[in-house]
C-alpha beads as a LAMMPS data file, in Angstrom:
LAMMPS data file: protein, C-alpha beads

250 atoms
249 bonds

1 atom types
1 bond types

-500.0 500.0 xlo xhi
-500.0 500.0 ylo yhi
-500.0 500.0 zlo zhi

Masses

1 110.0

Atoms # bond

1 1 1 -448.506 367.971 -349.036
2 1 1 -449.247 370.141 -346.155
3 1 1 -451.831 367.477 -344.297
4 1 1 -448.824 364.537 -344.213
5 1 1 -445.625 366.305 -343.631
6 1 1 -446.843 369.335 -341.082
7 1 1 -447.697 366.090 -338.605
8 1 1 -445.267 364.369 -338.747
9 1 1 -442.929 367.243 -337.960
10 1 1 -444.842 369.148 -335.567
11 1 1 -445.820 366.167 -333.315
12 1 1 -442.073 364.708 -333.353
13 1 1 -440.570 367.960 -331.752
14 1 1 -443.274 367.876 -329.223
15 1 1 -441.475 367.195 -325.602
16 1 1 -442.546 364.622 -323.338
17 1 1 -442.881 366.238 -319.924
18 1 1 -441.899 363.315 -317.567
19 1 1 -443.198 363.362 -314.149
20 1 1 -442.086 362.279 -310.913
21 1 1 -443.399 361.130 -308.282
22 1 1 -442.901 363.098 -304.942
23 1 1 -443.544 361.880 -302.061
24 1 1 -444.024 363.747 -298.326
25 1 1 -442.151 361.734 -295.274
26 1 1 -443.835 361.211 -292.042
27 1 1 -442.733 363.457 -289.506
28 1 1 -442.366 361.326 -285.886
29 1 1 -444.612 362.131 -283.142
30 1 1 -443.094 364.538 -280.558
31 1 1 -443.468 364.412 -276.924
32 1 1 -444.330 368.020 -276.419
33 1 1 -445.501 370.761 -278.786
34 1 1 -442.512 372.807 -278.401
35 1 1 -440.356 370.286 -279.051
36 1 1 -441.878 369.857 -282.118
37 1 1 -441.665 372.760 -283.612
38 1 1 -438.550 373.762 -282.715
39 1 1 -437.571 370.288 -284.954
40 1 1 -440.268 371.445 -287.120
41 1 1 -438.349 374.456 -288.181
42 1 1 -435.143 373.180 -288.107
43 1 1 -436.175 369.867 -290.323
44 1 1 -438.318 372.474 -292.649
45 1 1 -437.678 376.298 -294.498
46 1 1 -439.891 377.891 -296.699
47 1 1 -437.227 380.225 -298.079
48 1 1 -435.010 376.498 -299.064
49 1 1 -438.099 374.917 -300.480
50 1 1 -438.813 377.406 -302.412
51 1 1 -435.578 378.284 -303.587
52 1 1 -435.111 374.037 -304.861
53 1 1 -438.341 374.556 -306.234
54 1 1 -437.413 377.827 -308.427
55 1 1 -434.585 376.154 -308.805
56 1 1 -436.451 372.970 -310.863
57 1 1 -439.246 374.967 -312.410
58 1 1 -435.822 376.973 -314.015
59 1 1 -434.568 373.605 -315.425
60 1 1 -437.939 372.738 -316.899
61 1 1 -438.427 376.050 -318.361
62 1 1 -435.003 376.229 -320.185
63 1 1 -435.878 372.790 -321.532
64 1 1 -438.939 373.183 -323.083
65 1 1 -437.365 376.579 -324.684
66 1 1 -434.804 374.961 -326.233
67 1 1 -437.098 371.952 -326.961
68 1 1 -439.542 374.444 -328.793
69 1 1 -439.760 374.817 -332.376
70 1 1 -441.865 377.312 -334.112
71 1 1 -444.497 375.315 -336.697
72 1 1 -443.295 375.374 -340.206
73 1 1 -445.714 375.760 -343.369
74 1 1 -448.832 376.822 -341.496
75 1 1 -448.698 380.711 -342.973
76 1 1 -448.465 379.117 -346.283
77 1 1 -451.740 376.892 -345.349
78 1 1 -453.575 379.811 -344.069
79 1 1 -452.759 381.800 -347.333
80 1 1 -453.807 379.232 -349.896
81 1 1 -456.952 378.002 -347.577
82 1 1 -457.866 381.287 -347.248
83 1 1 -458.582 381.411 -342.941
84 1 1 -457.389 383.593 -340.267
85 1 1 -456.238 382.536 -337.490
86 1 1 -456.994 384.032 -334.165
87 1 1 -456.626 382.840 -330.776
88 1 1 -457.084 383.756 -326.845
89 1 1 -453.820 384.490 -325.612
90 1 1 -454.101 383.603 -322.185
91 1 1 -457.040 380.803 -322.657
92 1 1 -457.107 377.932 -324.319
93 1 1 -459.569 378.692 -327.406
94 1 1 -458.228 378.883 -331.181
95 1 1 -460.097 379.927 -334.173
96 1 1 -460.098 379.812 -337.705
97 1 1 -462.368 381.893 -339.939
98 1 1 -463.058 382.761 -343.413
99 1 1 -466.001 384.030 -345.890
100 1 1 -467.596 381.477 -348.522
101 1 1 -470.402 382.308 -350.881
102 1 1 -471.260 384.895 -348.743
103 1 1 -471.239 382.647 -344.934
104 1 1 -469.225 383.095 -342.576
105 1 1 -467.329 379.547 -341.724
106 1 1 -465.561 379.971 -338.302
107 1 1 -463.870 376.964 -336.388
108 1 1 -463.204 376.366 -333.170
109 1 1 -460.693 373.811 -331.236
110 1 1 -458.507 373.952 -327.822
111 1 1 -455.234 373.159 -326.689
112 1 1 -454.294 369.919 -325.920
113 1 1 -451.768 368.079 -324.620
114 1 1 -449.091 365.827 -327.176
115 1 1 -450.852 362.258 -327.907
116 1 1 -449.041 359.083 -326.127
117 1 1 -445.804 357.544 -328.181
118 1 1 -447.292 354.659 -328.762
119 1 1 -443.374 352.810 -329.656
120 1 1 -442.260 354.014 -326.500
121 1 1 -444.360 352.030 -324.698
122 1 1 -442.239 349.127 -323.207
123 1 1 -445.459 346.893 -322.723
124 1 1 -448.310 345.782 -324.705
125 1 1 -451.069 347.759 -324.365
126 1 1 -453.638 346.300 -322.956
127 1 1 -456.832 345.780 -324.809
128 1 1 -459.191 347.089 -322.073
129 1 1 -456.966 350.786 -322.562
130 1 1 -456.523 350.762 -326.015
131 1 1 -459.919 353.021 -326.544
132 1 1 -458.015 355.502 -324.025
133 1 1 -454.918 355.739 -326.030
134 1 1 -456.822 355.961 -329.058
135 1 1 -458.992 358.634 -328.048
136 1 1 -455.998 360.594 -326.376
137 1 1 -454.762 360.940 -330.194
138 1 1 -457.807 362.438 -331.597
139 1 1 -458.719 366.309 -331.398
140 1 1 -462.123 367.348 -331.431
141 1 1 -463.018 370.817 -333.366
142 1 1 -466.368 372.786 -334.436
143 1 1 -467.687 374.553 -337.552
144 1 1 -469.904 377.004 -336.919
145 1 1 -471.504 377.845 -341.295
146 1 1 -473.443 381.667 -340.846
147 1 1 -474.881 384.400 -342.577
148 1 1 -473.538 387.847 -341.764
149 1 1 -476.550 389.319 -339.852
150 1 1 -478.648 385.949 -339.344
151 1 1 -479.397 383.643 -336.698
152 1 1 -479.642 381.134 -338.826
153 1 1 -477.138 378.927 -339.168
154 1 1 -475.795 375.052 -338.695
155 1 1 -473.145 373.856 -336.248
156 1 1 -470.872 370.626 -337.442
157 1 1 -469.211 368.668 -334.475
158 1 1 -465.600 366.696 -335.773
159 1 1 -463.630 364.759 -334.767
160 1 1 -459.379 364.385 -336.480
161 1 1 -457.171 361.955 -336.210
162 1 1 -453.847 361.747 -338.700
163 1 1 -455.756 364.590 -340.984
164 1 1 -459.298 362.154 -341.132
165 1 1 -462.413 363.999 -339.930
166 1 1 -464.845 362.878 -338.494
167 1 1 -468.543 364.369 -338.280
168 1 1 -470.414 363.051 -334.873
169 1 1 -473.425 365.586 -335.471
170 1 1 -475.009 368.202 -337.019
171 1 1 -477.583 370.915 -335.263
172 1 1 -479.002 373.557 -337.232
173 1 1 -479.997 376.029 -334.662
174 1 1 -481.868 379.865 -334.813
175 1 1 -479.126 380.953 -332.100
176 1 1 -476.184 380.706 -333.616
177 1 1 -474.075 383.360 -331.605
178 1 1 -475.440 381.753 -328.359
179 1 1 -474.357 378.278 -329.968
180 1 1 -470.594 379.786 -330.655
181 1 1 -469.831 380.194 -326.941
182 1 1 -471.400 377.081 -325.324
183 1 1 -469.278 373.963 -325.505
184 1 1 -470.268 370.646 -327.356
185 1 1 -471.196 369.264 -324.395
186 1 1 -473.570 371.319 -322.587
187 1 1 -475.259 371.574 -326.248
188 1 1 -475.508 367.964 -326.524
189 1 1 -477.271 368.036 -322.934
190 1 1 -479.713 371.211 -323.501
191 1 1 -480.454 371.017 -327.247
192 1 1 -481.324 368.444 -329.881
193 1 1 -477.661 367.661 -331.758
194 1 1 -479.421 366.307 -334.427
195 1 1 -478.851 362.298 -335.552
196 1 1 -475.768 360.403 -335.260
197 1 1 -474.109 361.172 -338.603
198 1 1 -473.261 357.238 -339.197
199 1 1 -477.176 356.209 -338.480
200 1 1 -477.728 358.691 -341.530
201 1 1 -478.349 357.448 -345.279
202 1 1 -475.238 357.056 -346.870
203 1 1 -476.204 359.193 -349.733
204 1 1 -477.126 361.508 -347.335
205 1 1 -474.102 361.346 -345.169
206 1 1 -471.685 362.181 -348.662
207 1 1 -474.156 365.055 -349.559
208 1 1 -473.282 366.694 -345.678
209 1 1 -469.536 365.746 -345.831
210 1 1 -468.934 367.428 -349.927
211 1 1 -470.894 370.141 -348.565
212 1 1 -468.966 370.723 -345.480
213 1 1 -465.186 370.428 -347.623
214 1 1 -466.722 372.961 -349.815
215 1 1 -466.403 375.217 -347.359
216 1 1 -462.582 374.559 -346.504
217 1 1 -463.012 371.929 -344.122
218 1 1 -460.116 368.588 -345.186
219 1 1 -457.286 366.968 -344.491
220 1 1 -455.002 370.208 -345.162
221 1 1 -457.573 372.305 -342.227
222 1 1 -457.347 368.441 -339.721
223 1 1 -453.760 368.737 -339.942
224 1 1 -453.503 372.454 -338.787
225 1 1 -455.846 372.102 -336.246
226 1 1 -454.344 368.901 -334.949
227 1 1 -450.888 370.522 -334.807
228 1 1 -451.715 373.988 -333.915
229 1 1 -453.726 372.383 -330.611
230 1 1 -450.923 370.738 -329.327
231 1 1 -448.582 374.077 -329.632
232 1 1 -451.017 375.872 -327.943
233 1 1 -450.484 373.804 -325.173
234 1 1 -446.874 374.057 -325.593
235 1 1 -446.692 377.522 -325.333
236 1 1 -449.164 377.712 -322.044
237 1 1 -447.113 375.129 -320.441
238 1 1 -444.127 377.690 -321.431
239 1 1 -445.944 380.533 -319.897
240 1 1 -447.198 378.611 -317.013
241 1 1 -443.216 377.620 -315.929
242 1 1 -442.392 381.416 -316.270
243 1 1 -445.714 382.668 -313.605
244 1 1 -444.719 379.394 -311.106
245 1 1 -440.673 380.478 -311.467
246 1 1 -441.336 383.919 -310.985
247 1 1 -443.995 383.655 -308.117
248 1 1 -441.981 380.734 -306.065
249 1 1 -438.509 382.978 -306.398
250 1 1 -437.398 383.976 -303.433

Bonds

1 1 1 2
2 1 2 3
3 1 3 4
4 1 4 5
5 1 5 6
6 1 6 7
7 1 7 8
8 1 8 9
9 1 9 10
10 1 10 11
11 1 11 12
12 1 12 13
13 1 13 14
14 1 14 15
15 1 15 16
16 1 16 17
17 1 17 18
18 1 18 19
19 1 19 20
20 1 20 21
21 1 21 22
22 1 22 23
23 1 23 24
24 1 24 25
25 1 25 26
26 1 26 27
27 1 27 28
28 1 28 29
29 1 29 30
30 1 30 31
31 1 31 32
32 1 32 33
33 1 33 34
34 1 34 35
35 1 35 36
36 1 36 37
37 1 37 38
38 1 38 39
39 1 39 40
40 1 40 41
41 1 41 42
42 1 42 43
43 1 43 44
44 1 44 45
45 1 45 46
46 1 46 47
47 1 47 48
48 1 48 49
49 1 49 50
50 1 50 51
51 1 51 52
52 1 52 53
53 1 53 54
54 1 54 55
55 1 55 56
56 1 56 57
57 1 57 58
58 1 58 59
59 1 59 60
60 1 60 61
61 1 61 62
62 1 62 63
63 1 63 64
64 1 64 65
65 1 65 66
66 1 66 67
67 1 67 68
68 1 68 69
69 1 69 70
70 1 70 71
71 1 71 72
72 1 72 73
73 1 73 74
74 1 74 75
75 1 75 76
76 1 76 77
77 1 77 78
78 1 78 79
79 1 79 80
80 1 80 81
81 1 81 82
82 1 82 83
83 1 83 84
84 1 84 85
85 1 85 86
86 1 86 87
87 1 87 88
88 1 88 89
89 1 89 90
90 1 90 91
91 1 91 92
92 1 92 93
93 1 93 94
94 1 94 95
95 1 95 96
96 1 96 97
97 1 97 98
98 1 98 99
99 1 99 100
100 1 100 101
101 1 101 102
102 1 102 103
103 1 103 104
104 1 104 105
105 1 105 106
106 1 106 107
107 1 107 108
108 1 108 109
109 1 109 110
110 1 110 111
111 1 111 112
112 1 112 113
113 1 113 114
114 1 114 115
115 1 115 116
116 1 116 117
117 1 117 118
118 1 118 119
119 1 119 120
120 1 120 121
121 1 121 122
122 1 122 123
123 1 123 124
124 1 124 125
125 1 125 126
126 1 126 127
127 1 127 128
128 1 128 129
129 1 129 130
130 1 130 131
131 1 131 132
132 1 132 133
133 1 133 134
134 1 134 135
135 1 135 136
136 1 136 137
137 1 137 138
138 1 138 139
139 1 139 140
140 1 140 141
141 1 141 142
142 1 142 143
143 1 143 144
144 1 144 145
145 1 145 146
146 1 146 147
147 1 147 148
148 1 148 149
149 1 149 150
150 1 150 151
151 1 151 152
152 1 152 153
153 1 153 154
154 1 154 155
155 1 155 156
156 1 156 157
157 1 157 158
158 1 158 159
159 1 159 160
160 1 160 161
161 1 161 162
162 1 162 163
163 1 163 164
164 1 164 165
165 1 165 166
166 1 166 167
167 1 167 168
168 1 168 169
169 1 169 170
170 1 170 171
171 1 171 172
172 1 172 173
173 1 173 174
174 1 174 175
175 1 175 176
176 1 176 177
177 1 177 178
178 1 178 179
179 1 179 180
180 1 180 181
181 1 181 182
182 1 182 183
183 1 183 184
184 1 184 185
185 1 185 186
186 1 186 187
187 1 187 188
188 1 188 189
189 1 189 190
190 1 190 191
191 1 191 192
192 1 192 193
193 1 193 194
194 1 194 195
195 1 195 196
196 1 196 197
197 1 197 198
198 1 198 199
199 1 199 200
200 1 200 201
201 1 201 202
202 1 202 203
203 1 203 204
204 1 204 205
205 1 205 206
206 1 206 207
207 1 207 208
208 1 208 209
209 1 209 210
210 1 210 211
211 1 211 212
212 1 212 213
213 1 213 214
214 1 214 215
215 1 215 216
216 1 216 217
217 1 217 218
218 1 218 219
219 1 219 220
220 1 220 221
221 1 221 222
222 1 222 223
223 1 223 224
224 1 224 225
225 1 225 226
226 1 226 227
227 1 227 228
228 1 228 229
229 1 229 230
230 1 230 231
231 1 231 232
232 1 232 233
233 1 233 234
234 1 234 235
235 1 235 236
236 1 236 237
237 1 237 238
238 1 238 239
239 1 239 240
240 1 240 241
241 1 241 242
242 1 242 243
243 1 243 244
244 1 244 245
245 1 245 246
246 1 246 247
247 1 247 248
248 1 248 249
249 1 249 250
């Protein structure tokens, strides 16, 4: 099954970036102002900073490429599902769309960074952060259900965690293509979002969620989109080594 073993795999090659802390020494107060510089410069060099600098940003880079592994079994998900996948090289938007019964589904999620390893933790977590570390595994994602040449259409805001989806709301909106480049948030904030989905009537609620899997939205999409978000940010944080390396180089 696509949804259980793509996962498992992709999130267990995911590197853990460990940080460290750095911290800047007081320089002593000098009696005179050329004294201190002269100490100043001898004490501090741009040209060695940056050189240790390149020098670190090198061994981070060659770690995370040879930490990185390509994900396996998504082309044969987006053959059998049926969506293309785009994406903004440079930014951190991905898409997925695809025609059903003559709408256009399209939907949208961003990179984000690998969940916490909850068994690495050493310590109990405590209770008061457990809502943080369970949100920090979750990855929010949109579907946006058109017509080709309409307005018309209705906006579903989800929520996946291990391949479950979650629906927080559902706006049917006359501006569709205005809707499809404004974030969830500053919706929720200038236009009504529509109910809760869990104060809806049951009944109600399974009608919305059979309706919204009929279009290709399940576990097999969650799992793509949970996976695919977190190489995203991979390969930024890849790209992002390269630019720092080859701007700090002397």
């Amino acid at each position: 099954m696509f949804a259980k073993s793509i996962c498992k795999n992709a999130i267990s090659k995911t590197s853990m970036r460990s940080g460290s802390k750095a911290v800047l020494g007081a320089v002593p107060a000098q009696r005179s102002l050329a004294r201190a510089v002269i100490n100043s410069s001898r004490a501090f060099s741009t040209s060695a900073a940056a050189a240790k600098l390149a020098k670190i940003l090198d061994k981070e880079l060659q770690y995370e490429q040879d930490n990185y592994a390509e994900l396996e079994d998504t082309a044969a998900f987006l053959d059998e599902s049926g969506f293309e996948f785009f994406e903004d090289e440079d930014g951190l938007n991905c898409y997925l769309r695809k025609e059903v019964d003559g709408r256009n589904i399209e939907v949208q999620f961003q990179a984000r960074q690998p969940p916490l390893d909850h068994e690495d933790q050493e310590e109990e977590i405590p209770e008061e952060m457990q809502d943080y570390y369970n949100e920090a595994d979750t990855c929010d994602f949109n579907v946006f259900i058109y017509r080709n040449g309409s307005e018309d259409g209705l906006v579903f805001d989800c929520t996946t965690a291990e391949t479950e989806i979650t629906i927080t709301n559902i706006m049917h909106t006359n501006e569709i293509s205005k809707m499809r480049d404004m974030h969830r948030y500053e919706r929720s904030f200038n236009y009504y979002n529509g109910p809760e989905f869990s104060s809806l009537d049951e009944r109600l609620q399974a009608g919305l969620s059979e309706f919204l899997q009929g279009h290709g939205i399940n576990e097999h999409l969650a799992a793509f989109v949970e996976v695919m978000s977190i190489d995203k940010d991979n390969r930024l944080y890849i790209n992002w080594l390269e630019d720092m390396k080859t701007f700090v180089n002397p």
